[in-house]
Backbone atoms as SQL, in Angstrom:
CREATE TABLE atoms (id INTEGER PRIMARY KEY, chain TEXT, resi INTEGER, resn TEXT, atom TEXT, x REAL, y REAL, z REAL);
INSERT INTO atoms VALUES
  (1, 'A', 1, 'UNK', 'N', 8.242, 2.224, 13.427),
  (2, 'A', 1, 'UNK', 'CA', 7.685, 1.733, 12.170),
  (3, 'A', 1, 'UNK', 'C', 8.504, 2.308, 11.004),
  (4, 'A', 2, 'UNK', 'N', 8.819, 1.657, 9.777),
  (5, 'A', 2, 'UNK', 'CA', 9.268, 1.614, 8.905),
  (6, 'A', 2, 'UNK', 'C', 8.850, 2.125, 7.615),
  (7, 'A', 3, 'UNK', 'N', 9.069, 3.031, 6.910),
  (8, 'A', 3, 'UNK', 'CA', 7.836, 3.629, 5.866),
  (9, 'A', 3, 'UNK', 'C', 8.170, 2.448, 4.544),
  (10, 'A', 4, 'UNK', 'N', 7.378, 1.608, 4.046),
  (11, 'A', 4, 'UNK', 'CA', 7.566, 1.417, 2.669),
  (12, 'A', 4, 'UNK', 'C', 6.754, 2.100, 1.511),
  (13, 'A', 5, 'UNK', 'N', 7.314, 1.360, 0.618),
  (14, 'A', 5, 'UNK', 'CA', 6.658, 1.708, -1.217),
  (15, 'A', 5, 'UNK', 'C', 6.161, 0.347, -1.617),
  (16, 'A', 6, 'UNK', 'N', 4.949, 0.501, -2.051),
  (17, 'A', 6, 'UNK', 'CA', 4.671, -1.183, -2.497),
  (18, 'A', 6, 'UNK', 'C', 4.062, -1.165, -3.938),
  (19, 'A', 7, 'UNK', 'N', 4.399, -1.918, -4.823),
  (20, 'A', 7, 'UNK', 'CA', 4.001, -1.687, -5.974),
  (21, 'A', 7, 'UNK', 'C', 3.635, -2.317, -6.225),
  (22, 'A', 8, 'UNK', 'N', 1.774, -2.359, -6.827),
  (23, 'A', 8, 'UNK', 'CA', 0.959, -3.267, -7.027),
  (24, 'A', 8, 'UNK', 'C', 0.655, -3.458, -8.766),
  (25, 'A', 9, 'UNK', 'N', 0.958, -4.782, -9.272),
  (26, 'A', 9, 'UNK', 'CA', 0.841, -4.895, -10.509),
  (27, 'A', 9, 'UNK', 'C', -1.041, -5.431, -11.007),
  (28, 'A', 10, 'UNK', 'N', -1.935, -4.738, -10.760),
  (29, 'A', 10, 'UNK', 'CA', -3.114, -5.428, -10.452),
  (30, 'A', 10, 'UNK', 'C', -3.779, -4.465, -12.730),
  (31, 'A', 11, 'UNK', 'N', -3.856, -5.389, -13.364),
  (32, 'A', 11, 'UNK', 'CA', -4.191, -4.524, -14.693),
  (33, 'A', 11, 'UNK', 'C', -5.968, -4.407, -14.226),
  (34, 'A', 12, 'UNK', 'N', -6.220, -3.295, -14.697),
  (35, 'A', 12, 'UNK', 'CA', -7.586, -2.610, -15.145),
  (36, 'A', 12, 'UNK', 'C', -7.641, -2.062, -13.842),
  (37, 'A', 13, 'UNK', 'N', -6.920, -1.566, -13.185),
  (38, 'A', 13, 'UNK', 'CA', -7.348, -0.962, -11.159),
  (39, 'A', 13, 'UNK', 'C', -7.430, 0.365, -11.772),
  (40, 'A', 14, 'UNK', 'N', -6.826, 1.249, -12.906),
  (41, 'A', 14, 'UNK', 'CA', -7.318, 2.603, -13.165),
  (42, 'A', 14, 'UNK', 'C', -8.982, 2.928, -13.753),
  (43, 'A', 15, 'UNK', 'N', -9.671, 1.627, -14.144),
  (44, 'A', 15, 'UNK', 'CA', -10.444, 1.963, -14.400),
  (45, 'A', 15, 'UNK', 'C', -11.625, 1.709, -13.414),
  (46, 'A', 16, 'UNK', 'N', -11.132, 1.412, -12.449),
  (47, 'A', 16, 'UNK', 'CA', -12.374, 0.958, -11.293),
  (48, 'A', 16, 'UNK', 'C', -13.336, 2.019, -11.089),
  (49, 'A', 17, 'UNK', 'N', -14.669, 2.104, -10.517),
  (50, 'A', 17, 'UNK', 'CA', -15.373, 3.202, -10.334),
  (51, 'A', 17, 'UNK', 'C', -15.050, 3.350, -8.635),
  (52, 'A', 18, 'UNK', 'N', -15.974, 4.692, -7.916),
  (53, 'A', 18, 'UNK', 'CA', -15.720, 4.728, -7.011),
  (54, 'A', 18, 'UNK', 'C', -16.245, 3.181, -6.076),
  (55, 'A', 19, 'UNK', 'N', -17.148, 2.760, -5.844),
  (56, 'A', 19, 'UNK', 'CA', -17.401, 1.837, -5.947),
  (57, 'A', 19, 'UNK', 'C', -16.942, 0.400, -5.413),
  (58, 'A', 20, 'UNK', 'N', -16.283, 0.611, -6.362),
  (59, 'A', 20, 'UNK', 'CA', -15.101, -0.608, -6.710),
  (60, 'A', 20, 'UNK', 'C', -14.060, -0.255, -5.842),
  (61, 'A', 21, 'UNK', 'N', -13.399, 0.871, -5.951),
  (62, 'A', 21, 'UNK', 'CA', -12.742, 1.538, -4.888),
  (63, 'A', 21, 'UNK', 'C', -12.773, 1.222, -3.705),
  (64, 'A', 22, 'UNK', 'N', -13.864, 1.857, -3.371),
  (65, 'A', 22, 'UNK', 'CA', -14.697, 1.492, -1.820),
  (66, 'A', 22, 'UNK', 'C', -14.638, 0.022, -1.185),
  (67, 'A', 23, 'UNK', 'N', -14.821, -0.962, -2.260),
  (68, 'A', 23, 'UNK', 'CA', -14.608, -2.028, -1.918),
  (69, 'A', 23, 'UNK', 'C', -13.198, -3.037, -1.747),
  (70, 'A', 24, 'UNK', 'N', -12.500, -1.905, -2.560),
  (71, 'A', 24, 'UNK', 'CA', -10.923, -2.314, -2.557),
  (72, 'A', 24, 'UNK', 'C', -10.374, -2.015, -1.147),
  (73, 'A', 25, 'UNK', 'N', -11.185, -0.912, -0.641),
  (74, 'A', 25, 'UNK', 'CA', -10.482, -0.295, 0.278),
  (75, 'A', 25, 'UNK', 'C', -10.970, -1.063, 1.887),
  (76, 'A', 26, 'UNK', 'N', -12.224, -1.679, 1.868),
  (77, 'A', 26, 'UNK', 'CA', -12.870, -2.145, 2.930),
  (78, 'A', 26, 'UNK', 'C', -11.724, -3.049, 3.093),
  (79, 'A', 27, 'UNK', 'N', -12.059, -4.071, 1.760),
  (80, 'A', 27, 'UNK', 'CA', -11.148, -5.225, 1.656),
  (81, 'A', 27, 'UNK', 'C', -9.484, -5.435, 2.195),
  (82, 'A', 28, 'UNK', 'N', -8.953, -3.632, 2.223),
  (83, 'A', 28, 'UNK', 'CA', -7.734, -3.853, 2.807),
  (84, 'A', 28, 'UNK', 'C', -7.328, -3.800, 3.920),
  (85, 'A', 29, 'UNK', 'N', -8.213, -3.173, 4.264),
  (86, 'A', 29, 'UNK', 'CA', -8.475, -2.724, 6.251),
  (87, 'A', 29, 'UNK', 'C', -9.092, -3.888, 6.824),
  (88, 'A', 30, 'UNK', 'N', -9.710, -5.015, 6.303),
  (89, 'A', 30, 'UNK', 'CA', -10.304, -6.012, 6.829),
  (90, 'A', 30, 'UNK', 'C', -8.700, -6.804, 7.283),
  (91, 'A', 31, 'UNK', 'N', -7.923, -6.768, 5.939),
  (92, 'A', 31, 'UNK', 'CA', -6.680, -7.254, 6.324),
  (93, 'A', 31, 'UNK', 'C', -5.622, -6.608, 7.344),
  (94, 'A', 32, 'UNK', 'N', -5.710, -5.363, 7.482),
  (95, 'A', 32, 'UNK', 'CA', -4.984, -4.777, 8.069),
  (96, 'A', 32, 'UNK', 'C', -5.276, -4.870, 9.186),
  (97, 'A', 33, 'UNK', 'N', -6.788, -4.950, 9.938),
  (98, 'A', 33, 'UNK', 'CA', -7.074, -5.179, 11.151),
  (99, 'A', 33, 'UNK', 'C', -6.170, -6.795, 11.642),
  (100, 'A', 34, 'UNK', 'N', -6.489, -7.612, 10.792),
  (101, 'A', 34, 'UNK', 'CA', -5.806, -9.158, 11.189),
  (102, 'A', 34, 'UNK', 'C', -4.291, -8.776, 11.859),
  (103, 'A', 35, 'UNK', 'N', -3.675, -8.196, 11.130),
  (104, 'A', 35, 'UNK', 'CA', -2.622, -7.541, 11.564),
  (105, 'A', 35, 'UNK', 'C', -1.595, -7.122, 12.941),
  (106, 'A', 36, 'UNK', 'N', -3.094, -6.615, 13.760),
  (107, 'A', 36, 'UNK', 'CA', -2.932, -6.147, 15.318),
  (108, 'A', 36, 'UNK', 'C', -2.050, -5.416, 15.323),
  (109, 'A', 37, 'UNK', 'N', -1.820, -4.021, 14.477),
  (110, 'A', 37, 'UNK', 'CA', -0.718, -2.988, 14.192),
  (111, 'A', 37, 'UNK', 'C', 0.315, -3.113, 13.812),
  (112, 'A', 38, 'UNK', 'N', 0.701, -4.087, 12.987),
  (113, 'A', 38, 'UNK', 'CA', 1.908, -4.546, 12.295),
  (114, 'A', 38, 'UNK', 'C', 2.101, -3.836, 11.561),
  (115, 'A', 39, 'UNK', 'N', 0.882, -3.288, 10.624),
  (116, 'A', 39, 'UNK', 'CA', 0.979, -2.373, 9.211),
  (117, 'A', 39, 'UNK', 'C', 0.175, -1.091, 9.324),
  (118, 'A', 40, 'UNK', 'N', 0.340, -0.683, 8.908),
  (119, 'A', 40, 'UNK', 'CA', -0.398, 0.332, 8.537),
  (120, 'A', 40, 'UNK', 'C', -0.397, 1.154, 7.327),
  (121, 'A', 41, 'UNK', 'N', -1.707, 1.393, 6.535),
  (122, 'A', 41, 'UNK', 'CA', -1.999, 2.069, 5.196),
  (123, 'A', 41, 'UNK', 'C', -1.732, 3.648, 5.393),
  (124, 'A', 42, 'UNK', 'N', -0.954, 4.123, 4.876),
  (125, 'A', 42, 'UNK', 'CA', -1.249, 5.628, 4.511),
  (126, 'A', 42, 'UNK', 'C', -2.031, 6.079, 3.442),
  (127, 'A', 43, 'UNK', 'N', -1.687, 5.481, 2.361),
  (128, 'A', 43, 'UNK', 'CA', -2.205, 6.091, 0.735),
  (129, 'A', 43, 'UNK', 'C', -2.129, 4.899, -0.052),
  (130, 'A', 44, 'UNK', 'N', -2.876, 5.453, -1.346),
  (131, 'A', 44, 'UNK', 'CA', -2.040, 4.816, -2.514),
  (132, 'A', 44, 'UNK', 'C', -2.684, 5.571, -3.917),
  (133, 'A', 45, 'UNK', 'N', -1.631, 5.636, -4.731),
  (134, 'A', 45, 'UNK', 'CA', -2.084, 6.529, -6.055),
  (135, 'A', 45, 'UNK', 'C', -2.706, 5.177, -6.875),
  (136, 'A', 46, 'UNK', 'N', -3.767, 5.570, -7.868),
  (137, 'A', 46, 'UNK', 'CA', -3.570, 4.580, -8.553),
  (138, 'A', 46, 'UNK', 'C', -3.834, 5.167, -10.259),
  (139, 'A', 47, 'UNK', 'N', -2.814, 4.445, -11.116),
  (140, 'A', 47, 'UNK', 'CA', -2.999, 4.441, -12.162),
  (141, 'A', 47, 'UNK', 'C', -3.188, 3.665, -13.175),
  (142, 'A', 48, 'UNK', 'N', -3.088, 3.374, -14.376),
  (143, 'A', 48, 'UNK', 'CA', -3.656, 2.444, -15.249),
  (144, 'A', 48, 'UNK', 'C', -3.444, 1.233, -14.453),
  (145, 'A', 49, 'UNK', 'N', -2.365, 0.281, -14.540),
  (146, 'A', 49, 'UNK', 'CA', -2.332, -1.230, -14.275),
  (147, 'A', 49, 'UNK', 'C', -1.867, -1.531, -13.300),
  (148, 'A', 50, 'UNK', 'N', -1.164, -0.109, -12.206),
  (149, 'A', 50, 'UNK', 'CA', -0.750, -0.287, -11.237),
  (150, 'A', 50, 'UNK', 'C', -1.540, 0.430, -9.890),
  (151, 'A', 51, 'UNK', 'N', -1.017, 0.159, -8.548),
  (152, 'A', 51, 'UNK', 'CA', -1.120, 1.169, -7.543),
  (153, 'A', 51, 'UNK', 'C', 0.295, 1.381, -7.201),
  (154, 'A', 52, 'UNK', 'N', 0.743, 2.323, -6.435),
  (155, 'A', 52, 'UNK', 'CA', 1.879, 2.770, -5.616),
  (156, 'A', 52, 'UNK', 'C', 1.392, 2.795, -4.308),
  (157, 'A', 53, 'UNK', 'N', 1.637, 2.340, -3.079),
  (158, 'A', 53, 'UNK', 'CA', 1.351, 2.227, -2.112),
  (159, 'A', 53, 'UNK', 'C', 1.978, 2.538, -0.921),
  (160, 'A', 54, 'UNK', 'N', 1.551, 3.977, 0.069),
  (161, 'A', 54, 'UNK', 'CA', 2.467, 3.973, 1.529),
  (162, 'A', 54, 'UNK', 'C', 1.892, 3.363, 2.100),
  (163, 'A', 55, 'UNK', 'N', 3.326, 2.424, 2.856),
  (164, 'A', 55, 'UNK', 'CA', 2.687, 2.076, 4.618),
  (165, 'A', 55, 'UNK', 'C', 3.569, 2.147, 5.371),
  (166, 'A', 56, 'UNK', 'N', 3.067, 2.524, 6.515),
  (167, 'A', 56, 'UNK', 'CA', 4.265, 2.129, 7.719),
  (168, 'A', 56, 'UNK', 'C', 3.781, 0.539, 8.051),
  (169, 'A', 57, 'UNK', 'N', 4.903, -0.058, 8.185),
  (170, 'A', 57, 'UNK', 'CA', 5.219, -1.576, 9.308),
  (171, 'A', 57, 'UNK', 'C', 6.931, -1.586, 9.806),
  (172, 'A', 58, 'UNK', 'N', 6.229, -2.917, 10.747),
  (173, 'A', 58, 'UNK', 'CA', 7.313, -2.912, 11.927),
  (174, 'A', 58, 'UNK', 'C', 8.573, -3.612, 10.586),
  (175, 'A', 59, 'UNK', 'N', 8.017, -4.526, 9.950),
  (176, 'A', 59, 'UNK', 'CA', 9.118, -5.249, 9.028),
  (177, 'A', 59, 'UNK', 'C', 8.679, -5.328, 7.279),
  (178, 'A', 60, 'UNK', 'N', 9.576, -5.519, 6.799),
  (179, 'A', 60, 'UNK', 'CA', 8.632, -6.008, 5.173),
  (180, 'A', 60, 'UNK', 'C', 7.979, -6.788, 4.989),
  (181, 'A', 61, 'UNK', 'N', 8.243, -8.025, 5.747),
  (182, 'A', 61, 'UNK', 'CA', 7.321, -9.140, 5.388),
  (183, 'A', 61, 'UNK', 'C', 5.801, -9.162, 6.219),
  (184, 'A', 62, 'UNK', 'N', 6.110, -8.260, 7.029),
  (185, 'A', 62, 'UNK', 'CA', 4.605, -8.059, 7.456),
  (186, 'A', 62, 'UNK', 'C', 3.850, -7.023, 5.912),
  (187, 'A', 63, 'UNK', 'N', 4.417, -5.925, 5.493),
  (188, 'A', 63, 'UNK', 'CA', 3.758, -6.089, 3.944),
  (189, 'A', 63, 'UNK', 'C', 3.352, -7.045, 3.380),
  (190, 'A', 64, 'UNK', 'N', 4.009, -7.999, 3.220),
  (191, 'A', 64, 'UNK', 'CA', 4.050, -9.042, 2.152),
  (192, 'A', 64, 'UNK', 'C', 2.984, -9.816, 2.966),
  (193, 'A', 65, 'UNK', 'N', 2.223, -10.227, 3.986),
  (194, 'A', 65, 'UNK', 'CA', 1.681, -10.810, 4.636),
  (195, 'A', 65, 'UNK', 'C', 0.494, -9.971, 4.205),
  (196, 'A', 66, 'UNK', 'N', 0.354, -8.620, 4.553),
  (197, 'A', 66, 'UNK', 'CA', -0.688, -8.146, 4.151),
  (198, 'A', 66, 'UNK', 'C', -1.051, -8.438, 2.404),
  (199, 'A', 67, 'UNK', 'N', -0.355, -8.040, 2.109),
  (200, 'A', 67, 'UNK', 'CA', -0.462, -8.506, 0.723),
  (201, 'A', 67, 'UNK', 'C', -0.995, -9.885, 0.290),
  (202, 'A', 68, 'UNK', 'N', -1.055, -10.840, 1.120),
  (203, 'A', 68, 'UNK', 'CA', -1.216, -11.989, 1.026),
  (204, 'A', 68, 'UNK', 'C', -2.929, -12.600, 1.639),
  (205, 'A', 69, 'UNK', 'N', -3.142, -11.887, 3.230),
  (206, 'A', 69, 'UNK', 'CA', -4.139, -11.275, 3.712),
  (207, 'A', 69, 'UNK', 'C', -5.115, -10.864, 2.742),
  (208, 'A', 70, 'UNK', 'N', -4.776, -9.442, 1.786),
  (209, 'A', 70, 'UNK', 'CA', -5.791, -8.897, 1.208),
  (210, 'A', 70, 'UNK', 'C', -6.389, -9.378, -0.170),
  (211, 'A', 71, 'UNK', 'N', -5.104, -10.387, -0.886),
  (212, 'A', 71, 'UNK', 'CA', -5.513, -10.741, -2.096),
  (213, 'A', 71, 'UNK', 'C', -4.733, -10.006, -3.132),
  (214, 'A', 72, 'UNK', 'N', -4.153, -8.677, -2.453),
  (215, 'A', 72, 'UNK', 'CA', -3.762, -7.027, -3.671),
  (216, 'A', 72, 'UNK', 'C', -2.511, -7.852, -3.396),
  (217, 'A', 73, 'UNK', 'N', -1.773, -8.427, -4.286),
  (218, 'A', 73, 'UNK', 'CA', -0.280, -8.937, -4.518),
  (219, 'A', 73, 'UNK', 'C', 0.635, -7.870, -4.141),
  (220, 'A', 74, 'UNK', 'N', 1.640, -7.572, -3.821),
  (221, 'A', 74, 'UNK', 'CA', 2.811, -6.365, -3.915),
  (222, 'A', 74, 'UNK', 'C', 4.239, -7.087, -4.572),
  (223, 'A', 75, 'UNK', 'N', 3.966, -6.604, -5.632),
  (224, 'A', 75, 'UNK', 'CA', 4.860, -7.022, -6.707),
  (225, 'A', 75, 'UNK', 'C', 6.338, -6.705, -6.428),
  (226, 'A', 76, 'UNK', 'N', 6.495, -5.350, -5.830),
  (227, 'A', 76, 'UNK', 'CA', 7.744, -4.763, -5.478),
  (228, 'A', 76, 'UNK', 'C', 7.592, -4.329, -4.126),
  (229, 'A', 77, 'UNK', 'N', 8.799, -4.198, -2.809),
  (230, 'A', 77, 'UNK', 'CA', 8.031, -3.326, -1.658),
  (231, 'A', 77, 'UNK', 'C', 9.624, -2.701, -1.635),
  (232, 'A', 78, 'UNK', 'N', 9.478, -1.322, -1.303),
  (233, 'A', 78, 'UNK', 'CA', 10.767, -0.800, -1.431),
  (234, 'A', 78, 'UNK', 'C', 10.877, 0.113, 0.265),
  (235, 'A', 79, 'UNK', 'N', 11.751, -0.319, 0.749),
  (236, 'A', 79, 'UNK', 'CA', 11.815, 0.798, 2.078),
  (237, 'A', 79, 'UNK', 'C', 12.347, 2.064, 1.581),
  (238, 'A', 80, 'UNK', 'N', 11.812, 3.000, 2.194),
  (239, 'A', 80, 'UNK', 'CA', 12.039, 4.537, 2.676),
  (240, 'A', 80, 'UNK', 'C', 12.733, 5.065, 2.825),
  (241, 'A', 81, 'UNK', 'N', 14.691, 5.548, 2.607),
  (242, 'A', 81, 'UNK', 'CA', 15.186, 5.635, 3.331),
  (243, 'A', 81, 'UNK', 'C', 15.350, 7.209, 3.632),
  (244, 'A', 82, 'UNK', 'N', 14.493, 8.158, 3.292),
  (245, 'A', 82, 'UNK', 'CA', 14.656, 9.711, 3.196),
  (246, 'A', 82, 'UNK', 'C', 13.526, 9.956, 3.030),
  (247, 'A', 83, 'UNK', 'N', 12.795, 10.741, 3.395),
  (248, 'A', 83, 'UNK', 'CA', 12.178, 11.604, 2.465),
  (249, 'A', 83, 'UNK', 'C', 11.971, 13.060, 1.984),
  (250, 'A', 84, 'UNK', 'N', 12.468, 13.940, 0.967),
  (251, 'A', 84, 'UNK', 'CA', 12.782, 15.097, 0.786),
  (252, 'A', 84, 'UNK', 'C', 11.717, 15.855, 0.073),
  (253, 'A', 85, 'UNK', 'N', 11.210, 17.238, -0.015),
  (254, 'A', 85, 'UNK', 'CA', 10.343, 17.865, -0.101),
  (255, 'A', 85, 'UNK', 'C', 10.720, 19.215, -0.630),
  (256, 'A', 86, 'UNK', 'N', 10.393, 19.914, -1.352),
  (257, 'A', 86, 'UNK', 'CA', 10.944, 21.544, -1.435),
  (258, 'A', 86, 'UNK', 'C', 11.293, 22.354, -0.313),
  (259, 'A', 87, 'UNK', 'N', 10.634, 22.348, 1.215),
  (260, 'A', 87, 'UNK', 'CA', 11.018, 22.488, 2.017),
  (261, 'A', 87, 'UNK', 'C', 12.546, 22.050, 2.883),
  (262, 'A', 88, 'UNK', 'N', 12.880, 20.780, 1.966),
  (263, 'A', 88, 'UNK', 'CA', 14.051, 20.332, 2.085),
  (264, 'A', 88, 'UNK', 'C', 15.345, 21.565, 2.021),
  (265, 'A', 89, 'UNK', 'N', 14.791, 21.984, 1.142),
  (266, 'A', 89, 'UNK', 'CA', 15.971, 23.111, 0.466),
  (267, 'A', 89, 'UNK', 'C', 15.723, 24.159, 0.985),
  (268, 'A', 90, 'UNK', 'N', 15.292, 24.510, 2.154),
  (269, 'A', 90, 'UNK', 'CA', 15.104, 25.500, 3.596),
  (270, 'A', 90, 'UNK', 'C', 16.300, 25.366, 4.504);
């Protein structure tokens, strides 16, 4: 599996309550199950008008499928190609 970055242009998602959240989040795993392990969610930060989003999948366009699946658009999806840490510099 492949780590991406997906960048969701969704305006007012910083102000959601938990809630709303909760329901964002059912809503994405409903999609992700359709899936049959193509994708998978790690995280996602969210701030004012955007989210930032990890996942592992086998390809990008299985992102973009999810994305399509869940309704949450992914405006940008960027692959992984490193990832470095302060521990890096050990």
């Amino acid at each position: 599996m492949k780590r991406f970055l997906i960048e969701r242009d969704l305006p007012g998602v910083g102000q959601l309550n938990g809630r709303q959240l909760k329901e964002a989040s059912t809503t994405s795993n409903a999609a992700l199950a359709k899936l049959a392990g193509k994708v998978q969610w790690v995280q996602s930060y969210v701030v004012e008008d955007k989210t930032f989003c990890v996942y592992l999948a086998d390809h990008e366009s299985s992102v973009y499928e999810h994305a399509e699946l869940s309704g949450f658009p992914a405006s940008k999806v960027t692959e992984v190609r490193a990832v470095i840490e302060p521990m890096t510099a050990a």
